[in-house]
C-alpha positions in Angstrom: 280.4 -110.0 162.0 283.3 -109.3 163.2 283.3 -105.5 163.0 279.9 -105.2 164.5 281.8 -106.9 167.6 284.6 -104.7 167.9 282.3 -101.5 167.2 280.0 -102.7 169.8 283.0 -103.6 172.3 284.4 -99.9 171.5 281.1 -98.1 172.3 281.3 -99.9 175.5 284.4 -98.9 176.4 283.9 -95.6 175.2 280.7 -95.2 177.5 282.8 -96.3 180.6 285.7 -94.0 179.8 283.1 -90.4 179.5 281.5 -92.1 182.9 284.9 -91.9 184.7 285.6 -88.0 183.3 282.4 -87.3 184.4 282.7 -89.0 187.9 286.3 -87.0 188.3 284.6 -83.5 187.5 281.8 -84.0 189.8 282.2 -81.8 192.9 282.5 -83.6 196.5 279.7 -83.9 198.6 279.9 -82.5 201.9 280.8 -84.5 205.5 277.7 -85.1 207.2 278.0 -83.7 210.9 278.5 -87.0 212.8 280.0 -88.9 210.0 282.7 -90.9 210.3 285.0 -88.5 208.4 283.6 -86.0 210.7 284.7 -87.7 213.9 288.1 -88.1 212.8 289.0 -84.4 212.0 287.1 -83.2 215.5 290.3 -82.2 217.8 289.1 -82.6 221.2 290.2 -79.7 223.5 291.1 -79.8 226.7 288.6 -78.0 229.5 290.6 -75.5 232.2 288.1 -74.9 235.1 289.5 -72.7 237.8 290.4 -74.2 240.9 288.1 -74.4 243.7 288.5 -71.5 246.4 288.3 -72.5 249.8 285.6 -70.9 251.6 286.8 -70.0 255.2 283.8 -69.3 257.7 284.0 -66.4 260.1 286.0 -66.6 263.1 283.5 -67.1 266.1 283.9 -65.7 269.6 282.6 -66.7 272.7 281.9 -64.3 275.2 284.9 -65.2 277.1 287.4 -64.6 274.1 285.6 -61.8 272.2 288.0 -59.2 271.8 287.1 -55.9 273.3 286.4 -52.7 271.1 289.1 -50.3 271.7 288.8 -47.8 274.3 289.1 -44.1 273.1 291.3 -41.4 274.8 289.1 -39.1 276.9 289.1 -35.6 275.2 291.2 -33.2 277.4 289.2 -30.9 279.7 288.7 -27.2 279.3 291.4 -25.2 280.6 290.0 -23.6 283.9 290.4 -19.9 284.6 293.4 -20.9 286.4 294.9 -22.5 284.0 294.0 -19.9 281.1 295.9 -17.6 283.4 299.0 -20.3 283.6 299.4 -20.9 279.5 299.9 -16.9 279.6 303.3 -17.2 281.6 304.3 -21.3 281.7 304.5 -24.9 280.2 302.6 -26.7 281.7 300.4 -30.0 281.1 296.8 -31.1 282.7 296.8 -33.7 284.9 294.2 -36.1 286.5 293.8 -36.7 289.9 296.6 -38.9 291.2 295.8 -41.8 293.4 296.5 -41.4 297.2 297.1 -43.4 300.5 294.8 -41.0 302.2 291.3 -39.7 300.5 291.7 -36.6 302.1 294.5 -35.9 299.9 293.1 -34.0 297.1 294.5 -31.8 294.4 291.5 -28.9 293.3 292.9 -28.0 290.0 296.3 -30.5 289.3 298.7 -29.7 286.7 302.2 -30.8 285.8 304.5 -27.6 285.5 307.7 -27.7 283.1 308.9 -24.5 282.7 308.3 -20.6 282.6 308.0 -19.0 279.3 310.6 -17.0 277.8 312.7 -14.6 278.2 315.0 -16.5 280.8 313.2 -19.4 280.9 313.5 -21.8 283.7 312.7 -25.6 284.1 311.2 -27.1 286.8 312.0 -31.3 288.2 310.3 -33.9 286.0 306.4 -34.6 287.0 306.1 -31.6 289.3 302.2 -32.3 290.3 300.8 -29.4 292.0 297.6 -27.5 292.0 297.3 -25.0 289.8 297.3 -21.6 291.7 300.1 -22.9 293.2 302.0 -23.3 290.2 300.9 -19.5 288.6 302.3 -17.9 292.3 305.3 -20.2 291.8 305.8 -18.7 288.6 305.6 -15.6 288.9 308.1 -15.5 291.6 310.7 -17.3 289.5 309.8 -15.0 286.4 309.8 -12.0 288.3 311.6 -11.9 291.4 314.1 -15.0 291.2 315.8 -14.4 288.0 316.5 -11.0 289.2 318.0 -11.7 291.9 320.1 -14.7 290.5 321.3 -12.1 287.3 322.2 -9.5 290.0 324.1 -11.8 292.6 325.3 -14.6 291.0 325.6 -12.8 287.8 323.9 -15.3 286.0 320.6 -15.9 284.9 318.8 -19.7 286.4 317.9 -22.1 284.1 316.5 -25.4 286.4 315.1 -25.6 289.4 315.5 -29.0 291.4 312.9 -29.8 293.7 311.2 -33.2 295.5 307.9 -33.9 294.3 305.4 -31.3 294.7 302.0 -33.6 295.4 303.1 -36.4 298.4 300.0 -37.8 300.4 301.5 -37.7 303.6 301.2 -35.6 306.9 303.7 -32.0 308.1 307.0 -33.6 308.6 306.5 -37.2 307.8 304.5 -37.7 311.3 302.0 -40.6 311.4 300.0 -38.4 313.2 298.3 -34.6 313.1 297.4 -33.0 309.9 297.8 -33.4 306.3 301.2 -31.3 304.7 300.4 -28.7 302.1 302.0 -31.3 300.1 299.1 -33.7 299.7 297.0 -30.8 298.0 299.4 -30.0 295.4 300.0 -27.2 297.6 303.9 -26.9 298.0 307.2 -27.5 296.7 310.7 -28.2 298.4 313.6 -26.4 296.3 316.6 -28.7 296.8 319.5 -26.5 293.9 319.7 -24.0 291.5 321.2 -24.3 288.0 322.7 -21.5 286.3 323.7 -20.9 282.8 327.4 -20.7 283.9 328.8 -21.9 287.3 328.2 -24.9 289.5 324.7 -25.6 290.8 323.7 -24.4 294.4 322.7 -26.7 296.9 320.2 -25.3 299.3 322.0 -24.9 302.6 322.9 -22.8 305.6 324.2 -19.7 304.0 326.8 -19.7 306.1 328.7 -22.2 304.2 328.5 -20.3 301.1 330.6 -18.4 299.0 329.4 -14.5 299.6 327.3 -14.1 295.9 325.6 -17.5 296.6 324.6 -16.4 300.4 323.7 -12.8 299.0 321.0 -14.1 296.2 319.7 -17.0 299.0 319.2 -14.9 301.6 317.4 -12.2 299.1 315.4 -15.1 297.6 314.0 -16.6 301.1 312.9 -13.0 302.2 311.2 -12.3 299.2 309.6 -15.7 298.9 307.4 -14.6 302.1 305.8 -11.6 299.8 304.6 -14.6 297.8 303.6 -17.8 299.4 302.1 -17.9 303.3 304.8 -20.4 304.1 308.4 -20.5 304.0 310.8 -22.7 305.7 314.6 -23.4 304.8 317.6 -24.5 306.6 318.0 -23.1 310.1 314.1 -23.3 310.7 314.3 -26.8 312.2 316.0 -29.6 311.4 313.5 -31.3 309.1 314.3 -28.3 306.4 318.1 -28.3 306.7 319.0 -28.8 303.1 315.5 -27.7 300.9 313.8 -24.7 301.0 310.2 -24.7 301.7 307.1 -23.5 299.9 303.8 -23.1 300.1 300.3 -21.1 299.8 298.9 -22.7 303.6 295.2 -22.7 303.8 294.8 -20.9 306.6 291.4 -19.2 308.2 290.6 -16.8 306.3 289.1 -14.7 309.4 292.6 -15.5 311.3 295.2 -15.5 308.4 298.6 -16.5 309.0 302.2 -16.1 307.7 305.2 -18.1 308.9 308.7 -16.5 307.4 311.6 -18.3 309.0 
């Protein structure tokens, strides 16, 4: 009776032992998705979102305040027939038409002369205005006559020539009355010294004060001016032209021309 117990309490023990192998070699089931298990190895992550831009709105203008559009340059003129002639022999710049005291003060063709071209090149004042024939005669008597004479007397060759303004809107000596001077056409030009390459400048003056190569070239220069220019007028003329020397291409009738030398 005995034995049947113990046997019986041995299978039993037996049968729980196998059930625990078994239960140990069984494979593992898988987390269910939203399982308790599940939640606890989720990492939570954290979300970058870009940082909001700031949207600006376009800059509004009344009429009062809305900028202007930028003004372009005017393209330069054609060169007139004059001036093709001028780019031949000088430096020179176009020019527009100055403004003036006096409408009837007009410049045809206006360009600002620098310089003759090489060889023996010679400057001109800063901003000489004058009209363009004016400016080819004027050059062509520095270039070809002038220089000549200046190499020959003075023994050296000119390199400026000073002047007063060649365009002035104003009447023949500065009167407040009578007719406009050649000057407020562009139309004339007041030589006040000569530079040389070596040696002192020359003042325009009586040649009688000066030394005998300086009164040789001057006194060669005025009379050869008057094969050029219709005009010219320099110190002993009268005393409004005691210290310059006067030039200029005077528009005179063509039926009754006229030529003052003095």
């Amino acid at each position: 009776m005995i034995k049947a117990r113990v046997s019986k309490a041995a299978s039993t023990y037996l049968a729980l032992a196998l059930m625990a192998i078994a239960a140990s070699a069984a494979p593992l089931k898988p987390v269910e998705p939203g399982g308790s298990q599940d939640r606890q190895a989720q990492v939570t992550l954290p979300t970058f979102r870009p940082a909001p831009t700031e949207t600006k709105e376009p800059e509004r203008f009344s009429e009062e305040t809305r900028p202007l559009p930028e003004k372009e340059a005017p393209p330069p003129k054609a060169a007139s027939a004059c001036q093709q002639q001028l780019q031949k022999i000088a430096i020179f710049e176009q020019a527009t038409q100055p403004p003036a005291s006096d409408e009837a003060c007009q410049i045809p063709d206006p360009v600002i002369l620098k310089a003759t071209k090489p060889p023996y090149a010679v400057s001109f004042t800063d901003n000489l205005l004058l009209d363009c024939p004016f400016a080819v005669r004027t050059t062509q008597f520095v270039r070809d006559t002038a220089q000549a004479l200046a190499i020959h007397h003075v023994g050296s060759a000119m390199t400026k020539i000073n002047s007063g303004e060649g365009f002035v809107c104003r009447r023949r000596n500065n009167a407040k009355t009578g007719k406009i001077s050649e000057h407020g056409f562009g139309n004339a030009m007041d030589w006040t010294s000569v530079e040389f390459v070596a040696g002192k400048p020359m003042q325009i003056r009586d040649a009688k004060t000066m030394a005998p190569d300086e009164a040789d070239f001057f006194n060669n220069l005025r009379t050869s001016a008057c094969g050029y220019f219709t005009t010219v007028l320099g110190p002993g003329s009268d005393a409004a032209h005691a210290t310059h020397l006067h030039l200029d291409l005077g528009r005179s009738d063509k039926k009754n021309p006229y030529r003052i030398c003095e």
